[in-house]
Biotite code that builds the C-alpha atoms (Angstrom):
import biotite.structure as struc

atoms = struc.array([
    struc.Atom([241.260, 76.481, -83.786], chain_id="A", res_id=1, res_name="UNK", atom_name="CA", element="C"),
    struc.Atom([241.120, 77.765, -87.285], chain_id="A", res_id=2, res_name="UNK", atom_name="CA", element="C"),
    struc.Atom([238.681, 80.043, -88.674], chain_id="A", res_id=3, res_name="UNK", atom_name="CA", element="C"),
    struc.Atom([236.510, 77.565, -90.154], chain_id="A", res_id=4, res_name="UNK", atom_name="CA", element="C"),
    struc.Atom([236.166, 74.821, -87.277], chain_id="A", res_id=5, res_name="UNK", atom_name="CA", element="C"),
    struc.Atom([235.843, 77.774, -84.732], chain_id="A", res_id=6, res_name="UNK", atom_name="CA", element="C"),
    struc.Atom([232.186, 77.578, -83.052], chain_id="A", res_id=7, res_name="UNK", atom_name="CA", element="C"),
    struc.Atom([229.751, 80.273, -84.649], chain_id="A", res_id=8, res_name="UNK", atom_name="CA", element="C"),
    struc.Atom([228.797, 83.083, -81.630], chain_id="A", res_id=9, res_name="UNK", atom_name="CA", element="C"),
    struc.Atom([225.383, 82.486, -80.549], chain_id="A", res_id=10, res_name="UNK", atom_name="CA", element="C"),
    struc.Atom([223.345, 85.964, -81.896], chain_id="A", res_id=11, res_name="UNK", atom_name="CA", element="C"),
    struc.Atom([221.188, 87.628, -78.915], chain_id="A", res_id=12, res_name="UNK", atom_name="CA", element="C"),
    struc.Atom([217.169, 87.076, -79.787], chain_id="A", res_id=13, res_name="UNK", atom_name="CA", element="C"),
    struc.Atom([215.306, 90.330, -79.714], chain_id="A", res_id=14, res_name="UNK", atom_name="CA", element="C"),
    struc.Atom([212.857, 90.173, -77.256], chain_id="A", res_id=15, res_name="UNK", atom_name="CA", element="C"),
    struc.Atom([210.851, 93.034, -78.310], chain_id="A", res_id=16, res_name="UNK", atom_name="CA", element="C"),
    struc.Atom([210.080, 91.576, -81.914], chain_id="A", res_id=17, res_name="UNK", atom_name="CA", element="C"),
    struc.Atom([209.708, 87.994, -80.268], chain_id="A", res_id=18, res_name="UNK", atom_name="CA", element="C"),
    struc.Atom([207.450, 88.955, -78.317], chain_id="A", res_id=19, res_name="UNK", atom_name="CA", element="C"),
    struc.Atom([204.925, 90.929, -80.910], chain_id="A", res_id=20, res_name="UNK", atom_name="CA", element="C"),
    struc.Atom([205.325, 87.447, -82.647], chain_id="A", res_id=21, res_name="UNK", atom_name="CA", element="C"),
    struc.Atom([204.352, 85.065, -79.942], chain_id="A", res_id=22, res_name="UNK", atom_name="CA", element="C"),
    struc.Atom([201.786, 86.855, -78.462], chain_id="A", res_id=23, res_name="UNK", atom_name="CA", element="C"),
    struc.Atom([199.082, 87.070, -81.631], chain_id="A", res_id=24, res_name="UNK", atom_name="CA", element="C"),
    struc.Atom([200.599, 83.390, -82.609], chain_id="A", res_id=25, res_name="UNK", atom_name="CA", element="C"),
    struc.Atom([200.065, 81.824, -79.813], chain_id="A", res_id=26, res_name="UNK", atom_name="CA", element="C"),
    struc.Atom([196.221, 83.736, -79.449], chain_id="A", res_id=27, res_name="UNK", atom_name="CA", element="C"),
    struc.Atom([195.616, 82.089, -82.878], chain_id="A", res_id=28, res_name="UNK", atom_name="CA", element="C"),
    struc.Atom([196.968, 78.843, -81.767], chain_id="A", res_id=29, res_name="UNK", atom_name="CA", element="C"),
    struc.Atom([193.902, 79.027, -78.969], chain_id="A", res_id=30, res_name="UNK", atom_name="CA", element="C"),
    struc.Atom([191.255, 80.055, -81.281], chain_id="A", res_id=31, res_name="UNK", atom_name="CA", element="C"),
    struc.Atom([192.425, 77.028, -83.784], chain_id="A", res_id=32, res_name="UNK", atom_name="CA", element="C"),
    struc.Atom([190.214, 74.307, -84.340], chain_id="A", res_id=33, res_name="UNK", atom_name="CA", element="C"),
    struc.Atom([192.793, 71.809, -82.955], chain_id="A", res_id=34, res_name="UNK", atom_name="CA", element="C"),
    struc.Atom([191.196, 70.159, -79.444], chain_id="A", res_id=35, res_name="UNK", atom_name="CA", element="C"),
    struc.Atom([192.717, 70.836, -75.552], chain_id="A", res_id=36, res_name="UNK", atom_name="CA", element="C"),
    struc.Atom([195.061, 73.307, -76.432], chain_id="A", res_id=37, res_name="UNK", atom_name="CA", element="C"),
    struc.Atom([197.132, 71.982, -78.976], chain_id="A", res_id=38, res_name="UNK", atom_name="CA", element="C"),
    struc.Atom([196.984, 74.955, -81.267], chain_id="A", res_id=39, res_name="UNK", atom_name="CA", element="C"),
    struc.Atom([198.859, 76.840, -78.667], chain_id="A", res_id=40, res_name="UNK", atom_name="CA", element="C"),
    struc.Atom([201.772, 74.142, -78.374], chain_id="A", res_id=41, res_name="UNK", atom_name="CA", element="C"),
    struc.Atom([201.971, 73.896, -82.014], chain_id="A", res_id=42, res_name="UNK", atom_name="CA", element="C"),
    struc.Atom([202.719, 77.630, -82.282], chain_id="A", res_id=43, res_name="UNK", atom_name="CA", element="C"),
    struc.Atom([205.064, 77.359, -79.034], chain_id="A", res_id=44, res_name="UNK", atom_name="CA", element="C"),
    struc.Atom([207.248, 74.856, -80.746], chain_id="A", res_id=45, res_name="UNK", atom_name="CA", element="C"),
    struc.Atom([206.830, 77.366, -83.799], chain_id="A", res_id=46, res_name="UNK", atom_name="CA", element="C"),
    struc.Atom([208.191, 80.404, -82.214], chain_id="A", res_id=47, res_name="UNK", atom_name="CA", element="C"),
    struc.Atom([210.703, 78.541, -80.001], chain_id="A", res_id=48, res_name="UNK", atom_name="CA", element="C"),
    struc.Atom([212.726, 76.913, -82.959], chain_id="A", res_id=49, res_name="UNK", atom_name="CA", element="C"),
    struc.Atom([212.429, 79.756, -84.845], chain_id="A", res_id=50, res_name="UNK", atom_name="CA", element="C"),
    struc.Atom([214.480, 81.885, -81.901], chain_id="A", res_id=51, res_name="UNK", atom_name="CA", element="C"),
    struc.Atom([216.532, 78.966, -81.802], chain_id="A", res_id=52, res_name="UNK", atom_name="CA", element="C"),
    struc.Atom([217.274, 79.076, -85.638], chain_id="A", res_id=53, res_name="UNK", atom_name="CA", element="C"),
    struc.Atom([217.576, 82.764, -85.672], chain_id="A", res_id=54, res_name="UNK", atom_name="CA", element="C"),
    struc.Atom([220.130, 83.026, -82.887], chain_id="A", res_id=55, res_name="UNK", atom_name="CA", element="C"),
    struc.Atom([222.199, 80.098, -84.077], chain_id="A", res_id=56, res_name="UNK", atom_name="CA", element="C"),
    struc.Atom([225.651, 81.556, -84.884], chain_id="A", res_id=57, res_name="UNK", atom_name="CA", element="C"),
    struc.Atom([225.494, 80.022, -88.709], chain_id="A", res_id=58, res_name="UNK", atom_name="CA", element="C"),
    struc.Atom([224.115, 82.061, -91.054], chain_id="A", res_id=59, res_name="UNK", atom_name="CA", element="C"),
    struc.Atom([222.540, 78.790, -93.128], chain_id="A", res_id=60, res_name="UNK", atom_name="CA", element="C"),
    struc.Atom([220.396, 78.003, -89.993], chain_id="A", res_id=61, res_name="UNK", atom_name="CA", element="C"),
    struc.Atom([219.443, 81.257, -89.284], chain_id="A", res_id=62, res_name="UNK", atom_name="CA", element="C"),
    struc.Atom([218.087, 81.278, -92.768], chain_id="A", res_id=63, res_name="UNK", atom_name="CA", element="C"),
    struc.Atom([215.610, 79.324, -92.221], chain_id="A", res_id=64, res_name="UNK", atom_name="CA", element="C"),
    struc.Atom([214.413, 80.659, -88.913], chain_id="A", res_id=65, res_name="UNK", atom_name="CA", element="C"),
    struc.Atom([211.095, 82.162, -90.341], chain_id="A", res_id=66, res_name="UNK", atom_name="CA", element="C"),
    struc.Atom([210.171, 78.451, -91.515], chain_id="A", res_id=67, res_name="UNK", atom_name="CA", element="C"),
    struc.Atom([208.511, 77.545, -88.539], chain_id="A", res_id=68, res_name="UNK", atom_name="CA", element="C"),
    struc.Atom([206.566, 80.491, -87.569], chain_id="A", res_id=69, res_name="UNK", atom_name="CA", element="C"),
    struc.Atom([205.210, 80.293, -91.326], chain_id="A", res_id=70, res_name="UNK", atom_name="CA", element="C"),
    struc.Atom([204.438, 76.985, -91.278], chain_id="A", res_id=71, res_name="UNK", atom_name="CA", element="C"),
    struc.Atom([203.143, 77.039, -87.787], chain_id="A", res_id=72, res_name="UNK", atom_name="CA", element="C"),
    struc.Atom([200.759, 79.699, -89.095], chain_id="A", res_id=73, res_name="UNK", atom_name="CA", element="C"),
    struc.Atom([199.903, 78.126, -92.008], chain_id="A", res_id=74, res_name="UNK", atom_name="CA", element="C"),
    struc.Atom([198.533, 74.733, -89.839], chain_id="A", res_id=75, res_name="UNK", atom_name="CA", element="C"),
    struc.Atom([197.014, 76.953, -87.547], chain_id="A", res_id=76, res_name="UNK", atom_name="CA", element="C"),
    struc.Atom([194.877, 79.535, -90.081], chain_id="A", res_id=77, res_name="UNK", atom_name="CA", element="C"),
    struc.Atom([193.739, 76.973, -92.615], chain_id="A", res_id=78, res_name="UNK", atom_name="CA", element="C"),
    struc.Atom([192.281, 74.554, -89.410], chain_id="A", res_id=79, res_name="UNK", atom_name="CA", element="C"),
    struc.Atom([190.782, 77.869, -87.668], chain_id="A", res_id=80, res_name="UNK", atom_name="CA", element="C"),
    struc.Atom([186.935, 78.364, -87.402], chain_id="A", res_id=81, res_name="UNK", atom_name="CA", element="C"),
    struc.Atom([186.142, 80.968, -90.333], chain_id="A", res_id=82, res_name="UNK", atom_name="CA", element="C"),
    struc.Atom([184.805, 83.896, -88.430], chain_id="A", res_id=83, res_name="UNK", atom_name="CA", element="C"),
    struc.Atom([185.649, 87.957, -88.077], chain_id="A", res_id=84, res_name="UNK", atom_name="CA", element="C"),
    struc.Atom([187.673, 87.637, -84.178], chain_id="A", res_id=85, res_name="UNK", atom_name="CA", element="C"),
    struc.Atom([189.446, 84.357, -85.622], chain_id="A", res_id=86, res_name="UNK", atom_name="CA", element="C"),
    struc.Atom([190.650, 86.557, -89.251], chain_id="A", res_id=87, res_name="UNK", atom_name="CA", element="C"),
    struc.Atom([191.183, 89.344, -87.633], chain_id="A", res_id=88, res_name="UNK", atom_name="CA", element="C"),
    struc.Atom([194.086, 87.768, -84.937], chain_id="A", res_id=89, res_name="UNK", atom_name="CA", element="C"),
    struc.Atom([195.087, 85.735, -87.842], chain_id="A", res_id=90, res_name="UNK", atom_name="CA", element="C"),
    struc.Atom([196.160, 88.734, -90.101], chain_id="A", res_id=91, res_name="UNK", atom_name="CA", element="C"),
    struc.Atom([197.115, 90.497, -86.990], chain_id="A", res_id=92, res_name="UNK", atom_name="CA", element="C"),
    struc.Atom([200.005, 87.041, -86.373], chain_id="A", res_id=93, res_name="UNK", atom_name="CA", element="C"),
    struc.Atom([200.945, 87.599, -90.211], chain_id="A", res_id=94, res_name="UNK", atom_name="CA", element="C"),
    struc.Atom([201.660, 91.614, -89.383], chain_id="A", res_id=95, res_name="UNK", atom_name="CA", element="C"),
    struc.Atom([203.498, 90.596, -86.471], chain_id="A", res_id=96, res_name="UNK", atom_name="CA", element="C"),
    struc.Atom([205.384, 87.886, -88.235], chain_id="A", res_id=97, res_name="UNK", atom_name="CA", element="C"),
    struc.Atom([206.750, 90.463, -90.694], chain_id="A", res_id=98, res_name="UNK", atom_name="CA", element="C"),
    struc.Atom([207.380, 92.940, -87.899], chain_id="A", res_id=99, res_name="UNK", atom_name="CA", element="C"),
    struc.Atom([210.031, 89.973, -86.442], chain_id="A", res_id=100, res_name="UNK", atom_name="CA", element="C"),
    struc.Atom([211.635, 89.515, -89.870], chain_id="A", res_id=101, res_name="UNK", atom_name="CA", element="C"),
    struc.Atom([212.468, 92.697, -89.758], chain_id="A", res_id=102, res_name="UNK", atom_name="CA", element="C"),
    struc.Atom([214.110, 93.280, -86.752], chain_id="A", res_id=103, res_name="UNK", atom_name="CA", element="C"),
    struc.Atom([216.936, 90.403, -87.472], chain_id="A", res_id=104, res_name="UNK", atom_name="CA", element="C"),
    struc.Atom([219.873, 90.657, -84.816], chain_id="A", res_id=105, res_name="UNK", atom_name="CA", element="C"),
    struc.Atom([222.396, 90.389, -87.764], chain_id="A", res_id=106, res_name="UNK", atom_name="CA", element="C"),
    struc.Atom([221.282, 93.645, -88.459], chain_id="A", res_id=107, res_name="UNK", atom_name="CA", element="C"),
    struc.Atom([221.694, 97.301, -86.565], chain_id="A", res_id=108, res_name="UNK", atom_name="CA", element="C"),
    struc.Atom([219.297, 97.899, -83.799], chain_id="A", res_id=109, res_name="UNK", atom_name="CA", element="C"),
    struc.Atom([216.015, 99.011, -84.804], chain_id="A", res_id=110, res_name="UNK", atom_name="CA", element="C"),
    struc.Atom([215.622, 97.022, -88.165], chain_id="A", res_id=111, res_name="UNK", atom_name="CA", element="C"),
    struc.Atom([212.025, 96.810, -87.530], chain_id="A", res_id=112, res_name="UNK", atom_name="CA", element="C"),
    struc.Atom([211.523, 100.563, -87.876], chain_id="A", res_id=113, res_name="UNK", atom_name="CA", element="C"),
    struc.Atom([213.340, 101.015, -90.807], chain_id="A", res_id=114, res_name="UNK", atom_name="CA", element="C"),
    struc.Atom([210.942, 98.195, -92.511], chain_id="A", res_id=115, res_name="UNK", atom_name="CA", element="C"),
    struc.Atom([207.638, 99.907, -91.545], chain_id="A", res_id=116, res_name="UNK", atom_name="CA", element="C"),
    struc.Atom([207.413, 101.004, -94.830], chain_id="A", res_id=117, res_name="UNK", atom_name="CA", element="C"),
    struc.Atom([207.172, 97.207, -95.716], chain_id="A", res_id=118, res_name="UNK", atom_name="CA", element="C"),
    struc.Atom([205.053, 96.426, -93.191], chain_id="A", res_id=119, res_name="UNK", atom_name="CA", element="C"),
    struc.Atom([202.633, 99.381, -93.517], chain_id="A", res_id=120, res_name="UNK", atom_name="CA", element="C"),
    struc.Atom([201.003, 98.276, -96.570], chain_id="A", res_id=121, res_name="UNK", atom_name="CA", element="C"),
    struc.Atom([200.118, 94.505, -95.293], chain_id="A", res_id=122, res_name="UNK", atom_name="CA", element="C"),
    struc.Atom([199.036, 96.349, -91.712], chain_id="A", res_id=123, res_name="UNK", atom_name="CA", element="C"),
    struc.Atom([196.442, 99.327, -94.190], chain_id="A", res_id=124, res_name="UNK", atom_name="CA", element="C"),
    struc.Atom([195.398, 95.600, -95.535], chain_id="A", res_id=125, res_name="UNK", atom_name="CA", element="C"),
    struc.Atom([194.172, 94.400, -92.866], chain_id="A", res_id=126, res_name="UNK", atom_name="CA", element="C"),
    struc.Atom([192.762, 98.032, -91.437], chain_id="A", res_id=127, res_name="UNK", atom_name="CA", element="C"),
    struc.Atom([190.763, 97.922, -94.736], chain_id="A", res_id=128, res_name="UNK", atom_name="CA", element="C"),
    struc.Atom([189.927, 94.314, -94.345], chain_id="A", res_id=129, res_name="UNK", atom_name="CA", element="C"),
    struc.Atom([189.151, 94.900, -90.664], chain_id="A", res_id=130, res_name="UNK", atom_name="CA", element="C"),
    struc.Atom([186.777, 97.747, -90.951], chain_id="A", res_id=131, res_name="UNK", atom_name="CA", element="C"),
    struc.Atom([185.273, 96.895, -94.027], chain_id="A", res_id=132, res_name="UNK", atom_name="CA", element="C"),
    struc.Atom([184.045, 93.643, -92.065], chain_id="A", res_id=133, res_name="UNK", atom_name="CA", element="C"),
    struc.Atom([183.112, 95.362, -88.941], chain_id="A", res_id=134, res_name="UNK", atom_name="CA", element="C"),
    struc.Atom([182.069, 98.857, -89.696], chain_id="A", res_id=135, res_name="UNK", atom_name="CA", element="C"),
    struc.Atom([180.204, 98.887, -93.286], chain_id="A", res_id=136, res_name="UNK", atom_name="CA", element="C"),
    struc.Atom([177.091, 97.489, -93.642], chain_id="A", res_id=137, res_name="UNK", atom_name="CA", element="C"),
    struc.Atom([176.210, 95.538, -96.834], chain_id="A", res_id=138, res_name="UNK", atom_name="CA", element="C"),
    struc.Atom([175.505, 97.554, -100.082], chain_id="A", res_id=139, res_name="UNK", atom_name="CA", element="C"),
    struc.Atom([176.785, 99.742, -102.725], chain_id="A", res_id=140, res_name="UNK", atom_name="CA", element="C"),
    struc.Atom([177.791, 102.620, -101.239], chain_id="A", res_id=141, res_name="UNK", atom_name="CA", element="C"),
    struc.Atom([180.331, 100.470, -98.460], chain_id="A", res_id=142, res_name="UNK", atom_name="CA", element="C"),
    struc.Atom([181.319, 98.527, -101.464], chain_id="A", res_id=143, res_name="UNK", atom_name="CA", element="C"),
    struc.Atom([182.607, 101.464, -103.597], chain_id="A", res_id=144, res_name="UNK", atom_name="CA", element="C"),
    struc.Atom([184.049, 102.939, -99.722], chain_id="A", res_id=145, res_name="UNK", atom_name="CA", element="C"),
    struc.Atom([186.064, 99.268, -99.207], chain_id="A", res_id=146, res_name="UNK", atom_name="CA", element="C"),
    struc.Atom([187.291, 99.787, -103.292], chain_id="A", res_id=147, res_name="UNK", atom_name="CA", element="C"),
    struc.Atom([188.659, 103.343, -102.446], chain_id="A", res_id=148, res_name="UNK", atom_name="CA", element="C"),
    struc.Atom([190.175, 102.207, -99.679], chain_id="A", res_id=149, res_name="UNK", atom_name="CA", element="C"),
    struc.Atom([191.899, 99.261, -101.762], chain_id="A", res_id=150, res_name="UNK", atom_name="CA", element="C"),
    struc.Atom([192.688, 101.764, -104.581], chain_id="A", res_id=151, res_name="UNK", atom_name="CA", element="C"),
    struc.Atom([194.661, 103.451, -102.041], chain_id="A", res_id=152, res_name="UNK", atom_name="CA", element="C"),
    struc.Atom([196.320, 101.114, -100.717], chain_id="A", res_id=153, res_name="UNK", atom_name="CA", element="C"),
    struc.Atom([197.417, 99.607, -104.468], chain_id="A", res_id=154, res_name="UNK", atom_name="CA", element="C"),
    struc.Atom([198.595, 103.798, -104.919], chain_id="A", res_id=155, res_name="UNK", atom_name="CA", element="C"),
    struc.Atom([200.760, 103.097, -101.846], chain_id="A", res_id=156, res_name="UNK", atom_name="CA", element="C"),
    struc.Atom([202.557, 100.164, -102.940], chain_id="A", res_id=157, res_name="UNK", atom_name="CA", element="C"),
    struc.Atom([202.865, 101.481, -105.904], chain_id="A", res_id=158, res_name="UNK", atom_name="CA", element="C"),
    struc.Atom([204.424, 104.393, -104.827], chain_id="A", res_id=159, res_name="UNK", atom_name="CA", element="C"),
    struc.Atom([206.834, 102.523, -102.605], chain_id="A", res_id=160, res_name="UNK", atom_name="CA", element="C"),
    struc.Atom([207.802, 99.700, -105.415], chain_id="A", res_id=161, res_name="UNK", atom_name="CA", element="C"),
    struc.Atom([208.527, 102.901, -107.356], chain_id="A", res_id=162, res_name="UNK", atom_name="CA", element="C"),
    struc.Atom([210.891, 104.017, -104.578], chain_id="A", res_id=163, res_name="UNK", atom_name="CA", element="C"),
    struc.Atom([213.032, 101.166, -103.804], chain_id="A", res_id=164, res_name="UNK", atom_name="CA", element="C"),
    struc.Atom([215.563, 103.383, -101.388], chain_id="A", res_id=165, res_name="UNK", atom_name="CA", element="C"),
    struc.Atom([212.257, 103.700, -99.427], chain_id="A", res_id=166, res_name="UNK", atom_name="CA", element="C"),
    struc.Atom([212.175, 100.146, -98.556], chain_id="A", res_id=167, res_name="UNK", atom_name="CA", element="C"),
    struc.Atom([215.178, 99.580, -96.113], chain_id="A", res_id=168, res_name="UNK", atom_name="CA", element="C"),
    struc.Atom([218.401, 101.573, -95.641], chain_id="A", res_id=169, res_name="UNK", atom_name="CA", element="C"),
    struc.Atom([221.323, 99.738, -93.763], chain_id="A", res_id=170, res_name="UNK", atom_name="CA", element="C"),
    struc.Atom([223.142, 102.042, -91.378], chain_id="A", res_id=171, res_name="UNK", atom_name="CA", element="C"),
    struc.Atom([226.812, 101.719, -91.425], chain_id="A", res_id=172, res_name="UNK", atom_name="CA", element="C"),
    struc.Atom([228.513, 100.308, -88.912], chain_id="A", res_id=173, res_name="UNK", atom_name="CA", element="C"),
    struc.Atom([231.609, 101.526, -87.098], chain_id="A", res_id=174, res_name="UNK", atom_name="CA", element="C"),
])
């Protein structure tokens, strides 16, 4: 066989970064508004073709593997019950998503701690968001507390856009 008709390798799925995926995913899928437990099959499928398109040997189709996770989110936050449990997971499942995009097998081991500096500023989002909601009662005071708290967080990505090397770093490969 030549080069080009020659059957792409099949890439090894992380299991680690799957699994911080399905698990808040598939908790979403339950607390969706869809009846007998279709949520959770919807975000299944989700997950599953996504680690199907991400370890397919072509790099087109593993393009696209994010796709169905986002779109399996997407279905499954905007027909979710507004309420603090139900945002929280929900923001928790986007965290996680981006946690899983950065730990792609076509990378060197341990791409998802070298984007926690991506991922940091979504996750002090949803801290803010998180505590803000749970922790400060209504008023003034909490208000100008949550704005600080945003402030800082707009001083972190800010210093990070700033600092593009911060970002991600490929190691070399030998």
């Amino acid at each position: 066989m030549t080069e080009t008709t020659a059957p792409a390798p099949v890439r090894s799925v992380r299991a680690g970064s799957l699994a911080v995926l399905a698990l808040p995913a598939l908790f979403l899928g339950y607390l969706s508004g869809f009846p007998e437990g279709a949520g959770i099959v919807v975000m299944a499928a989700a997950v599953v073709a996504s680690a199907v398109l991400r370890a397919s040997g072509h790099p087109r189709r593993a393009a696209y593997a994010p796709v169905p996770v986002l779109v399996g989110l997407w279905v499954e936050a905007v027909s979710a019950p507004v309420g603090f449990g139900t945002e929280f997971v929900a923001g928790f499942a986007g965290v996680a998503f981006l946690v899983w995009l950065a730990d792609d097998p076509a990378r060197p081991v341990g791409g998802a701690v070298r984007g926690l500096s991506v991922v940091a500023v979504p996750a002090l989002a949803l801290g803010i968001a998180w505590s803000s909601a749970l922790f400060l009662p209504a008023g003034v005071v909490p208000l100008g507390v949550a704005g600080a708290l945003l402030a800082l967080t707009i001083a972190a990505v800010a210093l990070l856009v700033g600092r593009p090397s911060l970002f991600e770093h490929e190691e070399a490969r030998s």
